[in-house]
C-alpha positions as CSV (number, residue, x, y, z in Angstrom):
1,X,12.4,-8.6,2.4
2,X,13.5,-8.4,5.7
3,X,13.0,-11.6,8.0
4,X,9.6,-12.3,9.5
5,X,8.2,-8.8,8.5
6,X,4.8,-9.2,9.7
7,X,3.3,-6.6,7.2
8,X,5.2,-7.8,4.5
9,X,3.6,-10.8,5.2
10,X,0.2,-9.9,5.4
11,X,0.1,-7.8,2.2
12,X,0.5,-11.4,0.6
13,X,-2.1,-12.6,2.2
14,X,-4.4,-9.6,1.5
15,X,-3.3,-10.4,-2.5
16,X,-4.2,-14.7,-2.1
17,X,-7.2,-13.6,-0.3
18,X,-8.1,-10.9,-3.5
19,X,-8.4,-8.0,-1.5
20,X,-6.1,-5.4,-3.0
21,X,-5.6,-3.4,-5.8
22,X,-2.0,-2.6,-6.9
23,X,-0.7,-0.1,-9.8
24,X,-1.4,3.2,-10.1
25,X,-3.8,2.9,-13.5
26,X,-5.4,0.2,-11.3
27,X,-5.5,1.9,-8.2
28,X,-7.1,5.1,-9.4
29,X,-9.9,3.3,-11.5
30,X,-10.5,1.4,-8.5
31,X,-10.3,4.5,-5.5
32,X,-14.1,4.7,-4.7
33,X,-13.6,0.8,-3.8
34,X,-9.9,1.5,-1.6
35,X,-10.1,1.8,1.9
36,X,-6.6,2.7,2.5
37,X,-3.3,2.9,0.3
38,X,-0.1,1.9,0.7
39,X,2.9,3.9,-0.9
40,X,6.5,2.8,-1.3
41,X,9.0,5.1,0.1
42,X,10.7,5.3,-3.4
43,X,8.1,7.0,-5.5
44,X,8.7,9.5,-8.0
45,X,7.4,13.2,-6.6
46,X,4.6,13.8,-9.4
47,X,3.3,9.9,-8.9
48,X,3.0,11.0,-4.8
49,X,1.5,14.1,-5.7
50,X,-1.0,13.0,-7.9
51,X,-2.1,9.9,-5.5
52,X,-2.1,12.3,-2.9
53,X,-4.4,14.9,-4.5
54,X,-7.2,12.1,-5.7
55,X,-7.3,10.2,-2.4
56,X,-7.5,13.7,-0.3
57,X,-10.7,15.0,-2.3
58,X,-12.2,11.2,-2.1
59,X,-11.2,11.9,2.0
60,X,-9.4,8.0,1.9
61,X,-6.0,7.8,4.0
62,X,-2.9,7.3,2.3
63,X,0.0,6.2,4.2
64,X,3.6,6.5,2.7
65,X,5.3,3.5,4.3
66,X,9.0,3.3,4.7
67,X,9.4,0.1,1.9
68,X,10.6,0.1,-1.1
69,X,8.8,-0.6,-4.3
70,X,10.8,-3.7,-4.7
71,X,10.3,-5.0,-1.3
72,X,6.6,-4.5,-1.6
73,X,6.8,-6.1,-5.5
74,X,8.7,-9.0,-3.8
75,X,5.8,-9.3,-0.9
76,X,3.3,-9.9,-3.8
77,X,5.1,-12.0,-5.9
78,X,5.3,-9.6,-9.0
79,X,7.6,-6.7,-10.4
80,X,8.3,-3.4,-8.1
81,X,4.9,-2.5,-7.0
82,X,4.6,2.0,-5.4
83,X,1.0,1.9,-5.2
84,X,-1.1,-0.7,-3.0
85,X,-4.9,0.0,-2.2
86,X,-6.8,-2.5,0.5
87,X,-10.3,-2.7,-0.3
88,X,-11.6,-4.8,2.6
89,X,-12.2,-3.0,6.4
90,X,-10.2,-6.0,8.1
91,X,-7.3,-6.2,6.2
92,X,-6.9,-2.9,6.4
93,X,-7.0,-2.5,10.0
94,X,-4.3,-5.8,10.3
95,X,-1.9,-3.9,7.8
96,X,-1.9,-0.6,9.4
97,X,-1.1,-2.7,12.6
98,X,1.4,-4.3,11.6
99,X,2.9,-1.0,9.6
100,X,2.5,0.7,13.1
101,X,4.4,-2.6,15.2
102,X,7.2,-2.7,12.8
103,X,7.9,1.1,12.8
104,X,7.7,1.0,9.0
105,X,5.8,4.4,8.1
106,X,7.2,6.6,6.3
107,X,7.5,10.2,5.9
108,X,4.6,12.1,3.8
């Protein structure tokens, strides 16, 4: 993880304070309930596709960041995490911040 990343940072928060969702079995029971997702960089191509297709036609907005799946794994204290889905308004307003400041999105 790289040195005071302030997104990094907040995406623990966002798990200690319960609001996130994160796996993709998880994350698709859960869409209705997912403000915004979070993708790592490092996806495979049918996982993307799938995510991208489900969120589209539920009109939610998916945002390939520029992380890794470990980095993000590390951020929430568990294994490799690709798929992260905020379900509260605040946090995820503070997370796309923060993705935005530290110049961390990705490509789509």
């Amino acid at each position: 993880m790289a040195e005071n990343d302030s997104f990094l940072t907040a995406l623990g928060l966002a798990r200690r304070a319960g609001k996130l969702i994160y796996g993709f079995d998880s994350v698709m029971y859960a869409a209705q309930s997912i403000r915004i997702l979070f993708v790592a960089k490092d996806i495979s191509p049918n996982t993307r596709q799938n995510i991208l297709y489900r969120f589209d036609a539920l009109h939610k907005q998916v945002i390939i960041t520029d992380y890794y799946k470990s980095q993000l794994g590390f951020a929430l204290g568990t294994k490799p995490v690709g798929i992260i889905g905020i379900t509260d308004k605040g946090f995820a307003k503070l997370l796309t911040d923060k993705l935005d400041k530290n110049g961390h999105r990705g490509e789509m």
